[in-house]
C-alpha positions in Angstrom: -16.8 7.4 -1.7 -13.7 9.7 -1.0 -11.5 10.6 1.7 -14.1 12.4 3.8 -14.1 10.1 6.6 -10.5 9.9 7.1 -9.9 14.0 6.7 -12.1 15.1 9.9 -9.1 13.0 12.0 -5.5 14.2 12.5 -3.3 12.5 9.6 -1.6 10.3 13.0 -4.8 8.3 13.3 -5.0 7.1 9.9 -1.5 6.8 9.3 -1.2 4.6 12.8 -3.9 2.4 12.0 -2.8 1.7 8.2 0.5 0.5 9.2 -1.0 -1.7 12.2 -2.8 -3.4 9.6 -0.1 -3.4 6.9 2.1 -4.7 9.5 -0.3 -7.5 10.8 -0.9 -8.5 7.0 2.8 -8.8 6.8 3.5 -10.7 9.8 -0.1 -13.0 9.9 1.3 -15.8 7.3 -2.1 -18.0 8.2 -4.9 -18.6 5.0 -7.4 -17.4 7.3 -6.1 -13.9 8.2 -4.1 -13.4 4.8 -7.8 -14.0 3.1 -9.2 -11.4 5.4 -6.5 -9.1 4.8 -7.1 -9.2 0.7 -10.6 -8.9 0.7 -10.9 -6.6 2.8 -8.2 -4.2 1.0 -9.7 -5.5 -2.5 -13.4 -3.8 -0.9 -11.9 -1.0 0.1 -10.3 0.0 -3.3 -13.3 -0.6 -4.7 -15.3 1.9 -2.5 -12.7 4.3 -2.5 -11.3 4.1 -5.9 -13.9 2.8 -7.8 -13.9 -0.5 -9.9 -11.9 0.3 -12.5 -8.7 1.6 -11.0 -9.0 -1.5 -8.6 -8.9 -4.1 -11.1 -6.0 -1.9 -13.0 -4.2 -2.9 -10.1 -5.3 -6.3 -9.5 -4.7 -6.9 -13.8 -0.8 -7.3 -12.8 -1.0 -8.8 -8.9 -3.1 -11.4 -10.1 -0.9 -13.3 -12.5 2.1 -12.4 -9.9 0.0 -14.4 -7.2 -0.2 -17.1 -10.0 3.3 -17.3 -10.6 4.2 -17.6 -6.6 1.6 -20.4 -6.6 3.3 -22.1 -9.2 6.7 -21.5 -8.9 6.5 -22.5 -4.6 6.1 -26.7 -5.0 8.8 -26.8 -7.4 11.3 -25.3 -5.3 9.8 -26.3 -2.1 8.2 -30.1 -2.3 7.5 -30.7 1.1 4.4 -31.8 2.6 2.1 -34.9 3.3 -0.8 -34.6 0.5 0.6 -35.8 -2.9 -1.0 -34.0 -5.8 0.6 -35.1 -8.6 4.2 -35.5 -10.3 5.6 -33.2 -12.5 8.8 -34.9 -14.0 11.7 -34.9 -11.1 9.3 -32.9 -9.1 7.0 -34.0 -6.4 3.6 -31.3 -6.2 2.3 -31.5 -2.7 -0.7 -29.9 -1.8 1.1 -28.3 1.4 3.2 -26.3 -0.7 0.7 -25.3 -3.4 -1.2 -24.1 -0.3 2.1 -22.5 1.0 2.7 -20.8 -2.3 -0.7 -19.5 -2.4 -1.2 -17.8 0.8 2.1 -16.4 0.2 1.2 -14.6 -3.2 -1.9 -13.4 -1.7 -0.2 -11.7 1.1 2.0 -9.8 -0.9 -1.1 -8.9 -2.8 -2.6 -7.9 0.7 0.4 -5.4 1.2 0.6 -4.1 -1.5 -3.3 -3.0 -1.9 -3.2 -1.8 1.6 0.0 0.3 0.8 -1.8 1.9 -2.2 -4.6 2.3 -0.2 -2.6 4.3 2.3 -1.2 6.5 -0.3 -4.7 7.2 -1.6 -6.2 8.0 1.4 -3.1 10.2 3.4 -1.2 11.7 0.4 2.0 13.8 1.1 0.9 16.8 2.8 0.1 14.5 5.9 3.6 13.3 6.0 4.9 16.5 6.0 2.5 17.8 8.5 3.3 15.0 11.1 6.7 14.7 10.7 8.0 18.7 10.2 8.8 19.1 13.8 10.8 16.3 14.7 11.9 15.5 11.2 11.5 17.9 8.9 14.3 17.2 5.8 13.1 13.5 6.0 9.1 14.3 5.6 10.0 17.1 3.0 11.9 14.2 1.4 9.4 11.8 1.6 6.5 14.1 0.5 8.4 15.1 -2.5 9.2 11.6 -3.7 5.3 10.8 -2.9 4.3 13.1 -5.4 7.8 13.6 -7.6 7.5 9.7 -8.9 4.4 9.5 -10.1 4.8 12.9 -11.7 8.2 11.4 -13.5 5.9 8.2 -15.1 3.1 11.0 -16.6 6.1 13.1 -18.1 7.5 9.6 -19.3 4.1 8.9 -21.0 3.7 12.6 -22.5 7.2 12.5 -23.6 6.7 9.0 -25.6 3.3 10.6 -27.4 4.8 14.0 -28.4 8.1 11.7 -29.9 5.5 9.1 -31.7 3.3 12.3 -32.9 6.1 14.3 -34.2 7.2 12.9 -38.1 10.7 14.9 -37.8 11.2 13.1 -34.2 10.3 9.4 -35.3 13.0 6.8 -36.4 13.7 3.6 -37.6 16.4 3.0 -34.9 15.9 0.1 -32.6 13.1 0.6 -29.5 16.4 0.7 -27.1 17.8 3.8 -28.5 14.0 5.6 -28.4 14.2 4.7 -25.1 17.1 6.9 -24.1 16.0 9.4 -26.1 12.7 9.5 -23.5 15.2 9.3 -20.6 17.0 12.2 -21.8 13.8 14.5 -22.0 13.1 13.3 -19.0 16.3 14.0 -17.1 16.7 17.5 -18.6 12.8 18.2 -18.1 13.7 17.1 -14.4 16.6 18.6 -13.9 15.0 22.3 -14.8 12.5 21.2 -12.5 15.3 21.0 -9.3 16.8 24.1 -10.2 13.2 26.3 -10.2 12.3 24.1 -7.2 15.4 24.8 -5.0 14.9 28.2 -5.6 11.0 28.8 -4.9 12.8 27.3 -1.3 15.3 29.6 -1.0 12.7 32.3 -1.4 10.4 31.2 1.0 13.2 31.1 3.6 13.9 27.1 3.2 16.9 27.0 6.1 16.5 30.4 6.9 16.7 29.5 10.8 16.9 26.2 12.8 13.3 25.6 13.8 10.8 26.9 11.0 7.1 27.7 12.3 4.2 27.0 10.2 0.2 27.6 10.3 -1.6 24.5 11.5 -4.2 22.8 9.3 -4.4 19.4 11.4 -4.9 20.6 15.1 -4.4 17.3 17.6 -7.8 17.3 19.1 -9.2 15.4 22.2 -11.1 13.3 19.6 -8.2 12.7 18.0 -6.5 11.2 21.2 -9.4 9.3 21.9 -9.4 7.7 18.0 -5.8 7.4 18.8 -5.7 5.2 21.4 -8.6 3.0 20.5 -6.8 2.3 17.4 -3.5 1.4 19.4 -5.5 -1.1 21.5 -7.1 -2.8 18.8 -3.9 -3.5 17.3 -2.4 -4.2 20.7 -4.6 -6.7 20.8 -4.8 -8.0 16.8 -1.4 -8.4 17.8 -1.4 -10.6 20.5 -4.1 -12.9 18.9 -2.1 -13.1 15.8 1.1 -14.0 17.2 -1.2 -16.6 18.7 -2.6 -17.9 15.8 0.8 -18.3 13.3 2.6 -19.4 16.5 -0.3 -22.7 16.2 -0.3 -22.7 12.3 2.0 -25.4 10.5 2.0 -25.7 6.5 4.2 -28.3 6.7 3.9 -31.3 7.3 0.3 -30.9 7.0 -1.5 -28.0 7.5 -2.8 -27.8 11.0 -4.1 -24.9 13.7 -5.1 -24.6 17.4 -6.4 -21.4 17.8 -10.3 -20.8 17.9 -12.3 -18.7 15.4 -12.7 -15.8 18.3 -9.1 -15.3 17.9 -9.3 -14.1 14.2 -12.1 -10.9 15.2 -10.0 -8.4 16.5 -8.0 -8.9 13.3 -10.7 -9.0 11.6 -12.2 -5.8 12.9 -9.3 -4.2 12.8 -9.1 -4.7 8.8 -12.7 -3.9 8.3 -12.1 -0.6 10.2 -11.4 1.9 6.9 -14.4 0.1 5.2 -16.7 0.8 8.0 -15.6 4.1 8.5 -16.0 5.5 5.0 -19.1 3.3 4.8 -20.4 5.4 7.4 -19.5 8.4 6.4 -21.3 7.7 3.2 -24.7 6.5 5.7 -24.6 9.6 7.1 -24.5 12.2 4.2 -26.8 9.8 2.7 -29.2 11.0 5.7 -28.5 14.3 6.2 -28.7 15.5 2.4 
C-alpha cells in the first residue's frame, strides 16, 4: 500500500492527526494503551512499508526495549511482587513491568515518527508552513531530506575508499574514519554553495512575502476531516488523562477506568490503518 490515502487530504489533516497520536503515545504511560500504540504502528509499517523495512527498524528497537526492561528493576526495586534476587538487588515484578511498558513506548514513538516522515515527507512541511513561517519550514524540509542524503554519501564514500587499492590503508579504522568525514564535508560544503545559489536565482528573499502556485488547496472536505480528527483526539485525550490519572505501577499495579475508556484511543490509533486499508478495498473494487 502507499501514500494514496493520505495525498487526496491537505498535508494539515495528516500531520494533525500523527502528532495527536504521537503525543497520546507519549503521554499514555498505561500497558494497555502503550500495547495499542505499538501494534498498531508496527501494522502500519508493515502495510505501508512492507515487511522488510519494518523489521530493519524493529532489528535495533527490539534489543533497546530489552535493555530498558532489564536495566529498570536494578535501578528502580520498588514494588510488591518479589521475582527473584539478583545479588544486592531486589527484582520486583512492578518494575520489570515498569521497565517494559516504558521500552515499548519509546518503541511506539519512534515507529509512529517514522511513520509520519514516510507518509508526509518535506514538501508538506513546506507547503503548510511557507506563509506564516517560511525560513523555519524551508529549514526543516531541507534537514528532512539533507540527513538522510548525508548517511547515503557516507555509505558511497566508504565503498569507493574500500574499492580503490591506491586509497586503502593500513592505518587504524579511526583515521579512515575522518578521511570519510572529510569527503563528506567538502562533498557538502560544494553542495551549500550550488544550493544558495539556485536560491538566489529563483529570487530566494527577493521581497518580503513570496507567492507560490498551490498544489494542496484547503477544501471543505478537508475542514470537515479536520475537525473530526481534532475531536477524536479531544476526546482520546480526555479518556487518557483518565486512565493514567487511575493507573499505579507501584506499589502494585492497579487501574479504575473501564475498557470503554481505552476505544477512542484505540480508534484513534487504528485510524492510518483503516484509512489506507480502505483505500486499498476500494481500488481493489474499482480496477
Amino acid at each position: 500500500m502507499d501514500r494514496a490515502a493520505f495525498q487526496t487530504f491537505h498535508p494539515m489533516v495528516p500531520t494533525v492527526l500523527f502528532v495527536g497520536i504521537i503525543g497520546l503515545t507519549m503521554f499514555g504511560l498505561e500497558p494497555r494503551l502503550v500495547a495499542a500504540s505499538l501494534i498498531f504502528a508496527v501494522l502500519f509499517a508493515l502495510a505501508t512499508q512492507g515487511i522488510a523495512a519494518a523489521l530493519d527498524k524493529l532489528r535495533w528497537q527490539i534489543p533497546l526495549l530489552v535493555l530498558i526492561c532489564l536495566i529498570n528493576p536494578l535501578f528502580n526495586a520498588r514494588g510488591t511482587h518479589l521475582l527473584f534476587r539478583l545479588g544486592p538487588f531486589l527484582v520486583y515484578a512492578e518494575s520489570v513491568a515498569y521497565g517494559l511498558v516504558m521500552g515499548a513506548l519509546l518503541i511506539a514513538v519512534l515507529m509512529w515518527i517514522e511513520n509520519m516522515a514516510y507518509l508526509i515527507g518535506s514538501d508538506a512541511l513546506l507547503v503548510m508552513g511557507r506563509g506564516a513561517l517560511p525560513t523555519v519550514s524551508l529549514m526543516l524540509s531541507m534537514t528532512l531530506r539533507l540527513v538522510p542524503q548525508l548517511i547515503a554519501r557516507a555509505s558511497t564514500v566508504k565503498t569507493a575508499l574500500s574499492a580503490t587499492t591506491a586509497a586503502r590503508s593500513s592505518q587504524s579504522e579511526k583515521r579512515s574514519r575522518v578521511r570519510v568525514m572529510d569527503a563528506l564535508m567538502s562533498w557538502a560544503l560544494e553542495d551549500s554553495l550550488e544550493r544558495s545559489d539556485a536560491m538566489r536565482s529563483r529570487g530566494w528573499g527577493a521581497v518580503a512575502r513570496r507567492t507560490s502556485f498551490e498544489v494542496h488547496p484547503f477544501r471543505m472536505r478537508d475542514l470537515i476531516a479536520l475537525a473530526l480528527t481534532a475531536g477524536l483526539i479531544a476526546l482520546a485525550i480526555f479518556n487518557v488523562y483518565a486512565i493514567v490519572s487511575g493507573w499505579d505501577f507501584y506499589p502494585s499495579m492497579t487501574g479504575t477506568e473501564s475498557i470503554a475508556a481505552y476505544l477512542p484511543a484505540i480508534v484513534l490509533f487504528a485510524v492510518p490503518l483503516v484509512c489506507i486499508a480502505v483505500e486499498a478495498a476500494w481500488w481493489e473494487v474499482h480496477a
